[in-house]
Every structure is written in C-alpha cells, then in structure tokens.
C-alpha positions in Angstrom: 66.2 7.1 130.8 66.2 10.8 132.2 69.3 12.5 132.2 70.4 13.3 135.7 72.9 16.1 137.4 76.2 14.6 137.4 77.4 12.4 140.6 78.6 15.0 143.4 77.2 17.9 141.9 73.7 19.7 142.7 71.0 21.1 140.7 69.8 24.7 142.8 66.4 24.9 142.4 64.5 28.4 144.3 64.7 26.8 147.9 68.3 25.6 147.4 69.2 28.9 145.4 67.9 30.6 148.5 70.4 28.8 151.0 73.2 29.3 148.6 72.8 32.8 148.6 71.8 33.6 152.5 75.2 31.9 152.9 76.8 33.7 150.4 75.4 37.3 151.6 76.3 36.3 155.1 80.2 35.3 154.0 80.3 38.8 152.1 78.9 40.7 154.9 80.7 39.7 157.6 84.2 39.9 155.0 83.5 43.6 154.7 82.6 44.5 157.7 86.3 42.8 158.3 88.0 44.8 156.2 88.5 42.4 153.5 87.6 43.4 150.1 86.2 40.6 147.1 88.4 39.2 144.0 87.8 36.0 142.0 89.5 34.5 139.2 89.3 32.1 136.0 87.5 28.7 136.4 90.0 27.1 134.6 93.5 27.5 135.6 97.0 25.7 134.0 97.7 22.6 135.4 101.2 23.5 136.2 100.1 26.3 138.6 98.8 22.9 140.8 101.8 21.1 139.8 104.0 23.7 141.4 102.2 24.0 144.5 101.5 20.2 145.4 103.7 18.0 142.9 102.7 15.7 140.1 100.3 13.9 143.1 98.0 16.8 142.2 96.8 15.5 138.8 94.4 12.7 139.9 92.8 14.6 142.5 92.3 17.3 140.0 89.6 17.3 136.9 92.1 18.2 134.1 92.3 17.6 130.3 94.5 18.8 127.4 93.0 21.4 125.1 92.6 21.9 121.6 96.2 24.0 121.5 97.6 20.9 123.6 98.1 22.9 127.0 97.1 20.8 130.1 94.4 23.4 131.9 92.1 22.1 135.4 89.3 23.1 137.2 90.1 25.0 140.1 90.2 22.6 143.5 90.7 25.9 145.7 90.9 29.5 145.0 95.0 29.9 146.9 96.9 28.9 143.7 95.3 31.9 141.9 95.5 34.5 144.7 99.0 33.5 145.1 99.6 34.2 141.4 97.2 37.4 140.7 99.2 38.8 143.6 102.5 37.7 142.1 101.5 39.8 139.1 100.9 42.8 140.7 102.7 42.7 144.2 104.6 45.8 143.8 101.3 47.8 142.9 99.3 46.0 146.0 99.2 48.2 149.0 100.1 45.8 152.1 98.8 44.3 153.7 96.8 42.3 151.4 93.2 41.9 152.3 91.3 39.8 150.0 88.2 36.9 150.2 87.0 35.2 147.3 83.8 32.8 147.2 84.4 31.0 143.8 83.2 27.4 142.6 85.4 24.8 143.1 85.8 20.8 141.4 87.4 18.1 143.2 87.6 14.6 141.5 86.9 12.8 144.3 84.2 9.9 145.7 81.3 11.9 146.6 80.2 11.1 150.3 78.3 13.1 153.2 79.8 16.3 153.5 82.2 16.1 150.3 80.9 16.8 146.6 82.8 16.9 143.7 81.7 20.7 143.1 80.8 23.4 145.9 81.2 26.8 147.1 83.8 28.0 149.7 84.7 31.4 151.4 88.2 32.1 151.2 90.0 34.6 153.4 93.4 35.4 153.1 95.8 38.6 154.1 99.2 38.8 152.5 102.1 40.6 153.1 102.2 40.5 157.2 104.2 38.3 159.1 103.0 39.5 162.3 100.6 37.1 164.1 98.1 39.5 164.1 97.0 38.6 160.6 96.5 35.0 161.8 94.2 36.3 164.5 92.4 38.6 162.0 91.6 35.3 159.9 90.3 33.7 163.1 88.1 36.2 164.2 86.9 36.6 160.7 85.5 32.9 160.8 84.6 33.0 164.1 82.5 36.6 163.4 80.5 34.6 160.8 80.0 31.5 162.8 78.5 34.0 165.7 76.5 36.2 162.8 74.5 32.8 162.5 74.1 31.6 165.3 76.6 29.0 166.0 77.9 29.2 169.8 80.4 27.7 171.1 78.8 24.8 172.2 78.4 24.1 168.9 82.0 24.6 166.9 85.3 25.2 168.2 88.7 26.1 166.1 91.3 23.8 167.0 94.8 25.3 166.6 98.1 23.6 166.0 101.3 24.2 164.7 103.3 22.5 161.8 107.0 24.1 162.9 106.1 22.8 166.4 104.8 19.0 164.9 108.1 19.4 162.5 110.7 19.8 165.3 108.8 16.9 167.1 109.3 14.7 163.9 113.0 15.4 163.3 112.9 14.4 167.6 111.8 11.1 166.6 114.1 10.3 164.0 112.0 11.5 160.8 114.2 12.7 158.1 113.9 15.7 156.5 113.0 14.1 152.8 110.1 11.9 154.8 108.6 14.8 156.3 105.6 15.7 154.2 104.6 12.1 154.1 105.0 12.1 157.9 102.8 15.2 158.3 100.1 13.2 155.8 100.0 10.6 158.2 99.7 13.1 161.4 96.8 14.9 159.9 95.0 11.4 159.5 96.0 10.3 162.6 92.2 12.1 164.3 90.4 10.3 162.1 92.1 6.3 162.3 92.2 3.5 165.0 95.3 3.4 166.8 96.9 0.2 164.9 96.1 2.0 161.0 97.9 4.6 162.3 101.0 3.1 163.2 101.2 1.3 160.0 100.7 4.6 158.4 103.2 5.9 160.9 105.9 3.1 159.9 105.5 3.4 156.3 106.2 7.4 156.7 109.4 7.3 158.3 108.5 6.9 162.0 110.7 4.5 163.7 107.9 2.0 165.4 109.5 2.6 169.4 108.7 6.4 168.7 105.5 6.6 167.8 103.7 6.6 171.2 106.3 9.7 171.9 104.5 11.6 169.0 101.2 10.6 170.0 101.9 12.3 173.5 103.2 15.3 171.8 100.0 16.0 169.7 97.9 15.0 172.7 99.8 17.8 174.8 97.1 19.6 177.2 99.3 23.4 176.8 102.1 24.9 175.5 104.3 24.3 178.2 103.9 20.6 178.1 104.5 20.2 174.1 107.7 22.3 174.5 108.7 19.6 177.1 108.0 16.9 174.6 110.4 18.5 172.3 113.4 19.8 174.2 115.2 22.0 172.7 115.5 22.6 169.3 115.9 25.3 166.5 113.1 27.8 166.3 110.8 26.0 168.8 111.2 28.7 171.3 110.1 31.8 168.7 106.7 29.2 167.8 105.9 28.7 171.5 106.1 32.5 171.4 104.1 33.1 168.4 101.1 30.8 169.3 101.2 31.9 173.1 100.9 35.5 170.9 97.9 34.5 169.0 96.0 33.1 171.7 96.3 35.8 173.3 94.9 37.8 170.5 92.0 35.9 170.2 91.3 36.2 173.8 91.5 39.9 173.5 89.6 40.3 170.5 86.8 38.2 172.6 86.8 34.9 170.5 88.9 33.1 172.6 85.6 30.5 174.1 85.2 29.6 170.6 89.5 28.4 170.2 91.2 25.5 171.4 95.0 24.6 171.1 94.8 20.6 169.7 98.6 19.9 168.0 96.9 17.1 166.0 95.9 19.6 163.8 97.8 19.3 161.2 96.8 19.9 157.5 97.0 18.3 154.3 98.2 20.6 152.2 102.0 20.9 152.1 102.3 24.3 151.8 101.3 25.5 154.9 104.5 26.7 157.5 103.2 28.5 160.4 100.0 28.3 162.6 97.2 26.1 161.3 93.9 25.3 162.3 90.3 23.3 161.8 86.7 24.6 162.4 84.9 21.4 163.3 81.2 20.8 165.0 81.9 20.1 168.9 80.6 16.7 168.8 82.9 15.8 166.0 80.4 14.0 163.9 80.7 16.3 161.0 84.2 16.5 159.1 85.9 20.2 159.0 83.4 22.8 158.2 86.8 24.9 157.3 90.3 25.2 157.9 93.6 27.1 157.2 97.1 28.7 158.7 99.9 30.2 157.5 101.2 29.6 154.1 104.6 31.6 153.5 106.3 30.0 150.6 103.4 29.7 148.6 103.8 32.8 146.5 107.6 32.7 146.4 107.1 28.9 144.8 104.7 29.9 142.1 107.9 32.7 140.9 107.3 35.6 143.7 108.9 37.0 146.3 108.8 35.8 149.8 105.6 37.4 151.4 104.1 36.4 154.4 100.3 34.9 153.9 97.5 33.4 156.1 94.7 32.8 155.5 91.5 29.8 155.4 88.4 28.7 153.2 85.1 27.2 154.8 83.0 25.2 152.3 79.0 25.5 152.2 78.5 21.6 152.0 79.3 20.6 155.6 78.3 24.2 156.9 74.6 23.9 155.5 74.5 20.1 157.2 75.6 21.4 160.7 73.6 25.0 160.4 70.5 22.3 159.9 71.1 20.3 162.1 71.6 22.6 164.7 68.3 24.3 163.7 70.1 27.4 163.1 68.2 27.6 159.2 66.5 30.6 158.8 62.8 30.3 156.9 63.9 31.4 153.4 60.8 30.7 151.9 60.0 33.3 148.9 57.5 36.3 150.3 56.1 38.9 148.9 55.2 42.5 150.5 52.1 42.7 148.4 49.8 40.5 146.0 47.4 42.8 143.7 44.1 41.4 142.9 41.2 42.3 141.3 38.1 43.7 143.3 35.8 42.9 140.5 35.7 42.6 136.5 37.2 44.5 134.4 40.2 45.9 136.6 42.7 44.3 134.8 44.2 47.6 133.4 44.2 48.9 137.0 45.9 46.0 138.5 48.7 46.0 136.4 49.2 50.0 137.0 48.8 49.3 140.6 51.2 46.5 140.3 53.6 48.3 137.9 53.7 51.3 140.5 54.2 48.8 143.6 57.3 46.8 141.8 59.1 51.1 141.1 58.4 51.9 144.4 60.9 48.8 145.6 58.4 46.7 146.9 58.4 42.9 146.3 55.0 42.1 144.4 52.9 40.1 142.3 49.2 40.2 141.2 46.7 37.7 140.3 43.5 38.4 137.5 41.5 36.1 139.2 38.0 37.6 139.1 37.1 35.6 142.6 38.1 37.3 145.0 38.6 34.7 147.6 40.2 32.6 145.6 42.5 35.3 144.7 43.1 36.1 148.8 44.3 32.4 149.3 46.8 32.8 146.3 47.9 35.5 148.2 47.9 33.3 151.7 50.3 30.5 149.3 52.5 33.1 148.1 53.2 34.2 151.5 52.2 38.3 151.1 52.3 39.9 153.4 49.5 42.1 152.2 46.8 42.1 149.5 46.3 45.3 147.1 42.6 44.7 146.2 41.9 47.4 143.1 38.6 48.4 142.9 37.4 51.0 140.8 38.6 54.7 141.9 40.2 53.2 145.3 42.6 50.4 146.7 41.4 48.1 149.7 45.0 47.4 151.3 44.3 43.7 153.7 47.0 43.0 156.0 46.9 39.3 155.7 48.5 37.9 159.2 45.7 40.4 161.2 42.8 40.4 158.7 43.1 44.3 159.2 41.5 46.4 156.0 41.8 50.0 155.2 40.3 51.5 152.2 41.9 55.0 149.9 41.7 56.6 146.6 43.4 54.9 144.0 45.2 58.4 143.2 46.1 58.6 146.7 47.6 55.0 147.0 49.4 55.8 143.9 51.2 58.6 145.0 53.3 56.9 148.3 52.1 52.7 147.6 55.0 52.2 150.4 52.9 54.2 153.2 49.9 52.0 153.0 52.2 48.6 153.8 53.4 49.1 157.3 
C-alpha cells in the first residue's frame, strides 16, 4: 500500500502552492499597507506556555510529546501564546503601540472535517500596548481591508461583534456564579450553532438556573445597544462597555467599513482569555463556519509573567477562506505563465537559444525554451505553457510571435539582445 499525507493535512502541489501563496501575498500586503510589520516564532513551543493560557484542558487538543531531555514541548495551535511571550521578553525595548502580524503553521489535534484540518495557515493581527478602542477598530478594518482587496462584498461576509464584559454582567444577572463562568461562556459561544433543547441542557449543566435561560437568550438576541443594556439593568462597568462598543462602531463607520459590521451578542468566543470586544467573520449565508475571529485579550501577557498591557487583536485561517473565495467565484486564474518560450527556428540553434534564453531569464522576464527542431510543435508547447510570447532564434535575428494576436515582428539577434524586454509589450 502507498503511503499517503497524513489525515487533516495537505500535500501542495504547484496549483495548490499557487493559492497558498496569492493568499499569503495578499495577507502581507494588505498588513503593511496597515502599518503592521511581520514576526514569527518557533514551531515548537513548551507545553506549559498552553497550560498557562487555557488550563490542563489544553493538552488533548494539543499535539504534544516529552522529549529526549524529558521536557513536555507542542506544536503550536495559534501564534497568541508566543506573541504574548516574545513581547514579554522585550516589552520595555518595544515602542508602543505594538504592531505585529504573523502567518505561521499551525497543528490542532482535532477530527478533520469541512473547513477544519489538523494543520493550516492563519493570518494573525494583533496591536499591543493600547487600550483605546481605536486599536480594536484598526484590527477590524485590517480584516475587512483584505476581505475588500479580494473581492468579498458585503453581501458576501459580515463581522459580527459582541462583547464578553456585556455577556458576563448578563450571566452574573441570571444567577451564574463567578467560578461557573467560563463554562457558561463555553456554552454561549455554542449556543449559534445547537437546537434550542441541546442548549439548555448545556445551559443547565453550566450553571444557568433552567427559569433564566430564555432571559439570556433575549439578551444575546438584542437588536441594539440600548435594548441589551435594558436586559441587564444596572450593573458594574456595563455603562463604560455600552460606551466602548457604541465607540467602536462608530469607528468603523467612520473609517468606511461599517456595511461590512454587525453587532450580534452571541458572539462569544471560545478562548478564555479574551476580556473586551470580540468578534467572528462568517460568510452571510452562514453555511461556512468562521472564516476568522478575535477581540480583546488584556490579561493574556500579564498571565504568561508580564505586565498588564492592553492587546487586541484576530487570526483568519486559509482553509475556510479558500472554500468561500471558491465558492464565491472570487479565485483568481493562478495558472503558471510565462512571458516568453524560446524555440528554435531551425537546426543547429541550440547554442543561440540558450543565450537568448539566458539573456531573457537576467533581464527579469519569466521564460523557458524548448529544442524542439519542429517548429509547430514547439509553438503549441508554447500555447500549453501559457506564454505569452514566443522568442523564435533564427540565425543572426529573433522572430518575436505574440501568441494571443498571432502578431510577428522580426530583428537582429544583437539588437534583441541588447533591450529583450522592449520587444514583449
């Protein structure tokens, strides 16, 4: 039996290699262009530095294994750990704020399914050291920048926004206590994705007293700001939230991204770190899971031994992005092309061809030859290749064939030589 790539992994061969990078290009572009500048880190990371983030829980979602000097070391699950702590080590150097993106390889040990591999690529953006809500808007318009760039309106994503200090004070409303409150918020962020009756049972076995939970449900399913803040009543710190998401909705609006945003308080998150604003990027017929996410993660760096530094920030994985970007036709053709294909124009112009070919590659343009004595068999290996242009070498000149018009133009070899780009326009 063949040996195959292992189960939620990919092989990249050219056409998938192509993809990979367009995205990649595109991510680093648009980061830039944003002000954000590019960092990565090790691969393999302790196993504590997951531990103190997310708890012993961690471990089994983790690919991990004791090495040879007995230390427990992972695969990297998500680039924020590391950030967090290659900050840490240098945060009084690190001019603030903090503008960093990262698109590393990440493992997951988890059932492979549509839209979820055990190993993928994902574009983190995070600033650090700004509490202001500004920084949360930057990170939105960031996404939202790339998801214009290719071609995704929207009518085709939106960002839904919520709030975990908002969902909090609605828990402690209901009766959650404070030690149930993470499993509580595990059970919110499930609750878009679950009929009615699973969630209450998740509901119940978190800490929600059963007569409450259609009060929560109303909260999340709040149409504005105004009527969540009703649901809640008064409570500690509610006020300064309303506040700071009325802020960043503003923001958005200003900054022209606003048709792309939507508030939606069952956004939750996962990951129990986050403390602020969160949010999911999600295809607008909600048949695809979240093509990314993120919010506002303060403690983070303060847990793993720093100070307390303010931090946003969110990651957008290429597996369900390069689904919807298909599906919505938005794919460019990223077929290899070449500018030119040399061919011989008889026998014996092997030498030539190679010189011609040699001077083409040195002048920066994308070329290959052929030593295919027949020439028309030569011209359709050009035609497969996709050239643009064929460099026929004869002897003492260069036939130059634009291949999508048929046009032909004949110079001195010498002459061709000497500016190769001129003749290929």
């Amino acid at each position: 039996m063949g040996l195959k790539a292992v189960k939620g992994t990919r092989d990249f061969y050219p056409e998938q290699m192509a993809l990979r990078n367009w995205l990649a290009d595109a991510w680093r572009r648009v980061s830039v262009r944003n002000g954000f500048v590019e960092f990565d880190g090790p691969v393999l990371e302790y196993l504590d530095l997951y531990r103190a983030k997310s708890g012993d829980e961690i471990v089994s979602q983790l690919f991990n294994f004791t090495d040879r000097g007995g230390r427990d070391l992972a695969l990297r699950p998500e680039i924020t750990p590391t950030l967090a702590r290659m900050v840490n080590a240098r945060i009084n150097s690190l001019p603030r704020p903090i503008k960093w993106f990262s698109i590393p390889r990440l493992f997951r040990a988890e059932n492979p399914q549509k839209g979820r591999l055990r190993e993928f690529f994902q574009w983190n953006v995070d600033v650090i050291g700004s509490e202001d809500v500004l920084a949360d808007a930057e990170c939105i318009f960031t996404a939202v920048d790339f998801l214009a760039e290719v071609g995704l309106t929207p009518g085709d994503v939106v960002v839904r926004i919520g709030s975990r200090p908002l969902t909090a004070a609605m828990l402690r409303k209901v009766g959650v206590p404070d030690e149930n409150m993470d499993a509580a918020l595990a059970a919110l962020d499930k609750r878009p994705r679950v009929p009615a009756e699973a969630f209450a049972d998740m509901a119940a076995d978190a800490g929600v007293p059963a007569g409450r939970v259609a009060d929560l449900c109303a909260f999340q399913d709040a149409e504005d700001l105004s009527a969540a803040a009703a649901a809640i009543g008064e409570a500690p710190g509610v006020a300064d939230e309303i506040a700071r998401l009325e802020a960043l909705m503003g923001r958005l609006a200003q900054m022209d991204v606003g048709d792309y945003c939507r508030l939606d308080l069952r956004m939750v998150r996962g990951l129990a770190y986050y403390t602020g604003v969160v949010y999911e990027i999600f295809d607008a017929a909600g048949s695809l899971g979240g093509v990314g996410g993120g919010g506002r993660y303060d403690n983070l760096l303060e847990v793993l031994g720093g100070p307390a530094v303010g931090a946003t920030g969110f990651g957008m994985g290429d597996v369900v992005l390069a689904i919807l970007l298909e599906e919505k036709g938005k794919l460019p053709d990223l077929a290899a092309r070449l500018d030119a294909f040399v061919v011989p124009g008889g026998d014996g112009q092997a030498e030539d061809v190679l010189r011609v070919l040699a001077r083409l590659r040195r002048a920066g343009v994308v070329a290959d030859a052929s030593m295919r004595a027949n020439l028309g068999k030569a011209l359709k290996e050009a035609n497969k290749r996709r050239a643009a242009y064929a460099v026929i070498v004869r002897s003492g000149s260069v036939a130059v064939k634009d291949l999508a018009t048929g046009n032909q133009a004949s110079v001195p070899d010498e002459t061709f030589l000497a500016e190769p780009k001129k003749y290929l326009q």
